[in-house]
C-alpha positions as CSV (number, residue, x, y, z in Angstrom):
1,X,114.8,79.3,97.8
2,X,117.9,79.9,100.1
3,X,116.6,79.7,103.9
4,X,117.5,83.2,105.7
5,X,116.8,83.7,109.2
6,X,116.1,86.8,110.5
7,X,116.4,88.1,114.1
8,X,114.2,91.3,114.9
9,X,113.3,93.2,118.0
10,X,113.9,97.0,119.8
11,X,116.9,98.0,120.8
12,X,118.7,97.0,123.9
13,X,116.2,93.1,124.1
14,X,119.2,90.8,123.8
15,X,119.3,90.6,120.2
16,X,122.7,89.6,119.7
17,X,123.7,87.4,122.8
18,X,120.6,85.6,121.2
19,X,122.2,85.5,117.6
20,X,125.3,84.4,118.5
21,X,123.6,81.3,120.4
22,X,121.2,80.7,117.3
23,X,124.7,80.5,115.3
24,X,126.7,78.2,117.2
25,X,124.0,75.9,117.4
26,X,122.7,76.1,113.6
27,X,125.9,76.5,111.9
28,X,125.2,80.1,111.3
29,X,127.1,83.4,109.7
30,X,125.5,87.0,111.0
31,X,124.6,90.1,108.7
32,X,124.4,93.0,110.9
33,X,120.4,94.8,109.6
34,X,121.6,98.1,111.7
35,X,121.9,100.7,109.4
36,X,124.3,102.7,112.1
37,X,126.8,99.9,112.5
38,X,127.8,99.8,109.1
39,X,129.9,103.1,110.0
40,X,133.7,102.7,111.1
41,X,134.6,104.5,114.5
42,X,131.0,104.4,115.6
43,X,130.9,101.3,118.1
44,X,129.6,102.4,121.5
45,X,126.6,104.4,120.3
46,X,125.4,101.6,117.8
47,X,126.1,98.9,120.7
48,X,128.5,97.5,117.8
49,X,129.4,94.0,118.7
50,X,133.1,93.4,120.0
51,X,135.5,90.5,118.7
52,X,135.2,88.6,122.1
53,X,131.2,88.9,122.0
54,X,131.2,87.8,118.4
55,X,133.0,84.2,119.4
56,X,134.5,83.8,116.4
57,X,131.2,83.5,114.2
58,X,131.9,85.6,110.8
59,X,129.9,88.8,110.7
60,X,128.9,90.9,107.5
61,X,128.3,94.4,106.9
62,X,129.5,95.8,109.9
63,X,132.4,98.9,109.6
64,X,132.1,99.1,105.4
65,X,131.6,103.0,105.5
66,X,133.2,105.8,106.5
67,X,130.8,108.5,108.4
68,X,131.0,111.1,105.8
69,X,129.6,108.1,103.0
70,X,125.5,107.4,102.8
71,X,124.1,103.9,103.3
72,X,121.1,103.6,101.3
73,X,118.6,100.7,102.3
74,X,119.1,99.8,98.3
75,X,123.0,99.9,99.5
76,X,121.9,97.1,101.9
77,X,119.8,95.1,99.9
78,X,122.5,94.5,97.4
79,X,125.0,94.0,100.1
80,X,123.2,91.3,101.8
81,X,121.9,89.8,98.9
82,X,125.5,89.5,98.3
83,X,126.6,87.9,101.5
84,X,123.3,85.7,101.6
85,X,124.8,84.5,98.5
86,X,128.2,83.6,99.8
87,X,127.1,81.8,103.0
88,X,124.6,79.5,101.4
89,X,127.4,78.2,99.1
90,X,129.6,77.6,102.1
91,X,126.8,75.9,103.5
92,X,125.7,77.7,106.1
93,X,122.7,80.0,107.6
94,X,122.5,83.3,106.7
95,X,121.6,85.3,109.6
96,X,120.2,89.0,109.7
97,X,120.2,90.8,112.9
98,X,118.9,94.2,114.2
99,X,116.5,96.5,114.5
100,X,116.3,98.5,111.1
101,X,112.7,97.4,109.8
102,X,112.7,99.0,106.6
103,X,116.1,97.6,105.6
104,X,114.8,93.5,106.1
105,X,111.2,94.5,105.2
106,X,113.1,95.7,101.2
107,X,115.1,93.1,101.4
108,X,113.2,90.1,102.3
109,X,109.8,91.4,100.1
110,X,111.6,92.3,97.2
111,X,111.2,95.9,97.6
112,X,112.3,97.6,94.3
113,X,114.0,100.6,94.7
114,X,114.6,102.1,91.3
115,X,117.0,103.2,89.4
116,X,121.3,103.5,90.4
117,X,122.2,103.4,94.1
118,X,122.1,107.4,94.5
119,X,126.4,107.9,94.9
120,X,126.3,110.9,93.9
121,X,124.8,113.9,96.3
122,X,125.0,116.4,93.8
123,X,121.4,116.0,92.7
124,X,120.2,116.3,96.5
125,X,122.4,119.5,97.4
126,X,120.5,120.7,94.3
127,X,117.1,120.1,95.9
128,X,118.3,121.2,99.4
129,X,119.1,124.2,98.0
130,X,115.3,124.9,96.6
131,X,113.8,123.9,99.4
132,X,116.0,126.5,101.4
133,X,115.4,128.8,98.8
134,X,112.0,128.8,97.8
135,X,110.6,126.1,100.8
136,X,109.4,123.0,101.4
137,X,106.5,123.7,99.9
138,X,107.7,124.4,96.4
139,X,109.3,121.1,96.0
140,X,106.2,119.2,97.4
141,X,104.2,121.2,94.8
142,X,106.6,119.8,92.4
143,X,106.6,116.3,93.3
144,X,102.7,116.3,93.3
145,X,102.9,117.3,89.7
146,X,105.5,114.4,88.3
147,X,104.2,111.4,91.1
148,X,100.8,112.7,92.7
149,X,100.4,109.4,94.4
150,X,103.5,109.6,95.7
151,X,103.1,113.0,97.2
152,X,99.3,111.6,98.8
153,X,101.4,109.6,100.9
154,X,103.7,111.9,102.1
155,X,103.8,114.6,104.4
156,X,104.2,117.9,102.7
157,X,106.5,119.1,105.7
158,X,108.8,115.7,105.4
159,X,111.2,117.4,103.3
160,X,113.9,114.0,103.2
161,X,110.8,112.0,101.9
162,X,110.2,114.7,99.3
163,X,113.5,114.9,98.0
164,X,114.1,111.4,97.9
165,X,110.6,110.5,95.9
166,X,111.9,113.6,93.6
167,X,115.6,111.7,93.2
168,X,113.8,108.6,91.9
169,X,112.2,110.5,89.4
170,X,114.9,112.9,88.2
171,X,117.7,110.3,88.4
172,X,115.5,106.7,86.9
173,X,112.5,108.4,84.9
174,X,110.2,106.2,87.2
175,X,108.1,107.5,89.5
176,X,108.4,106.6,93.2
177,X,105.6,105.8,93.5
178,X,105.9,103.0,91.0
179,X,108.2,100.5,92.8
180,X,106.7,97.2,93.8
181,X,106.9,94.0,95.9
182,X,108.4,91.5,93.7
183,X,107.9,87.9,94.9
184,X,110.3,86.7,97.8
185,X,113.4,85.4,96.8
186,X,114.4,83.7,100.4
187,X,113.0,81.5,102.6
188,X,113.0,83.5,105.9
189,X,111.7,82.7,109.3
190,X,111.7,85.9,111.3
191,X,112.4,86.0,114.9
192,X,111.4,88.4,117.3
193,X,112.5,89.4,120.7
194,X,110.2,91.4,123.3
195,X,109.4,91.5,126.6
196,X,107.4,93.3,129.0
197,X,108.2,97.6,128.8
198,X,109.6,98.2,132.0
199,X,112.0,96.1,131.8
200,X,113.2,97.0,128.4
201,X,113.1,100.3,129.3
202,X,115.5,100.1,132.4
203,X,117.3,98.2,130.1
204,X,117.9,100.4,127.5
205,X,118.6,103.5,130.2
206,X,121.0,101.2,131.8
207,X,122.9,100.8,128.5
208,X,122.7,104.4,128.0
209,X,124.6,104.7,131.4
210,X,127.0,101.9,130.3
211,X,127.8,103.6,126.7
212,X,128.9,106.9,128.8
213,X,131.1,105.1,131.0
214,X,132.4,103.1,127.6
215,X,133.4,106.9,126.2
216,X,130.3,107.8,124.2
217,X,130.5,110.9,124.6
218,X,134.1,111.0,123.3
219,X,132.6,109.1,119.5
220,X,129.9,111.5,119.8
221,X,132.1,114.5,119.6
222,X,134.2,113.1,117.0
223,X,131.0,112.9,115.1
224,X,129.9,116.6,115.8
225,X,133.6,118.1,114.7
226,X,133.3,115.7,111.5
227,X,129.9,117.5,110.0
228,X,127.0,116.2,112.6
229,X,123.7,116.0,111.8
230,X,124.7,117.3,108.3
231,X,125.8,113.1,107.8
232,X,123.9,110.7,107.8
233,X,125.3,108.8,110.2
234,X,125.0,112.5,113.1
235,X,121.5,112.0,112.8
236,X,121.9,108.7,114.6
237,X,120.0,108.1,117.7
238,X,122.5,108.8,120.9
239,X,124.6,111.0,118.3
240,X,122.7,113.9,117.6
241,X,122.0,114.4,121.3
242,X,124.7,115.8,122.5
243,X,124.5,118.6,119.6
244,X,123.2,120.9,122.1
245,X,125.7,120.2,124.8
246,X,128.4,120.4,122.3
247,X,127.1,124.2,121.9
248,X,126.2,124.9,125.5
249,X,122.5,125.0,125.1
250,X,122.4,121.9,127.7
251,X,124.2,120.5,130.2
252,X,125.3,116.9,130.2
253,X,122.9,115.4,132.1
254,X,120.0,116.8,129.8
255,X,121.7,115.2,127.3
256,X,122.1,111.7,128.4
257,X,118.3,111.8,129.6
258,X,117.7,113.2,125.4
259,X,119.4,109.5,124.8
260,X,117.6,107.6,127.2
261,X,114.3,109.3,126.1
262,X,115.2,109.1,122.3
263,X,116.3,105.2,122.6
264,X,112.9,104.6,124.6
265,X,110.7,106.3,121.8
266,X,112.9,104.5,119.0
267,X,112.2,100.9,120.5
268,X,108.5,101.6,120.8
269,X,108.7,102.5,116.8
270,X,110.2,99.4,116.0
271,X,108.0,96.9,118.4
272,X,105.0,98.8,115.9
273,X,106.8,98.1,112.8
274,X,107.8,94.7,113.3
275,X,104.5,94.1,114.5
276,X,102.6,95.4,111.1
277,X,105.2,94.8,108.8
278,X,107.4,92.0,109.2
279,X,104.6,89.7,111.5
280,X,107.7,87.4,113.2
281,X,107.5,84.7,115.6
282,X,107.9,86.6,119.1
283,X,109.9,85.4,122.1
284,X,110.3,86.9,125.4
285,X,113.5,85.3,126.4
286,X,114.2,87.6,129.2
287,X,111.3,87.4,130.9
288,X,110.6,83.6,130.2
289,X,113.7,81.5,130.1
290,X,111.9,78.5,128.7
291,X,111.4,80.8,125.6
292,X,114.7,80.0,124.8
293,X,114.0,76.2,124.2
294,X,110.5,76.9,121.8
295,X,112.3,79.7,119.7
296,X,115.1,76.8,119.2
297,X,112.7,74.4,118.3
298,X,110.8,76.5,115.7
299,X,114.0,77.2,114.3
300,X,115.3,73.4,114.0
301,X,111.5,72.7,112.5
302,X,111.6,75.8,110.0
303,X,115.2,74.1,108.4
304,X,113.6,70.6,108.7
305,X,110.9,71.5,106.5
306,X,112.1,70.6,103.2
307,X,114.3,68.2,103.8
């Protein structure tokens, strides 16, 4: 199986000075696992890497969509798949790095996802229109009637995860509820960065800070004129904050604090994810330098094993 290694962690704990480091060292090639950064024109609020940071190492799936186009986590499995593909036949280590769980969780478990990749949004205006219509409710009844155990495990007042479970049924003829783990198809040694929460949390408010003095608030108006939360990409965390501003509900410092406060809850969510689902290696390479060295080490001893 083709080796993939996979770099995990919250936001803001050093994920990618740490991946470009990893491929210098291990002739490597990065595949951004952000499902923000794929979107062109968003860079500050998705801490997008710059050309001088990336030191000439060939990232993947980074500025592919537009903001008004979804990103679908099967979008991303194919896409990767694909790029896994092309850098294992140059020879090289297929890295993925960043914090979207779900996104290496489908891709590295073999998560089916049904049916076509879901291009057209005509089927999902259609069910947004119900639900406004007749409520949430009515299309939750629905779903429990074609995929019951589907609708057990979701909220009846999660009206995305509705429609989407509904979309797999309308658009495949197979139930949501129906897709499966298929065996792995990589070898993948997951990595995962952490370190103590104060100090990930004055990190991540000090990058808020940084990203306002970088013009975030400048991208985050561009995204609010261009439809907002309405796109998939405005419902972005250190996006959709600034909604209220825009509309004079709350001043800018109420805002940046709704960032700070947002990011903070986020990177607790995916410490709890990567923890349950993905189980990686952990490192705390900021507060223990000589981290540094064993995460190397496991990594040279992971692509030593079958040789």
């Amino acid at each position: 199986m083709k080796k993939v290694l996979a770099i995990v962690g919250p936001t803001a704990v050093g994920k990618t000075a740490m991946s470009i480091r990893l491929a210098k060292r291990f002739n490597g090639e990065i595949i951004s696992g952000d499902s923000m950064q794929v979107y062109r024109g968003l860079d500050i609020g998705t801490a997008k890497i710059t050309e001088a940071e990336k030191e000439n190492i060939p990232h993947h799936l980074i500025d592919i969509r537009d903001i008004n186009q979804r990103f679908s986590v099967a979008d991303f499995v194919r896409s990767a798949s694909q790029a896994i593909n092309q850098i294992s036949a140059a020879n090289k280590l297929p890295m993925i790095v960043g914090g979207t769980g779900f996104y290496l969780q489908a891709l590295l478990d073999g998560l089916e996802l049904g049916g076509d990749q879901f291009k057209n949004d005509d089927l999902r205006r259609q069910l947004l229109k119900e639900a406004n219509q007749f409520g949430t409710q009515a299309l939750y009844d629905r779903l429990k009637q074609v995929d019951p155990l589907a609708a057990s495990k979701i909220s009846s007042k999660n009206l995305r995860r509705i429609i989407r479970a509904l979309e797999v049924y309308l658009k495949t003829g197979h139930r949501f509820s129906d897709q499966v783990n298929q065996p792995p198809e990589f070898d993948a040694l997951i990595i995962g960065l952490t370190t103590d929460r104060k100090r990930l949390y004055d990190r991540i408010n000090q990058r808020v800070d940084l990203m306002m003095n970088q013009g975030l608030l400048k991208e985050a108006r561009f995204l609010y004129n261009h439809g907002g939360v309405n796109l998939q990409a405005g419902k972005g965390i250190g996006y959709h904050e600034f909604d209220d501003y825009f509309t004079g509900k709350i001043n800018l410092d109420q805002a940046v604090e709704l960032v700070k406060k947002d990011s903070r809850h986020y990177a607790k969510r995916q410490l709890t994810w990567f923890r349950n689902k993905t189980k990686p290696l952990w490192f705390d390479v900021l507060g223990f330098p000589d981290d540094v060295k064993r995460l190397e080490t496991a990594v040279e001893e992971w692509l030593k094993a079958d040789q």
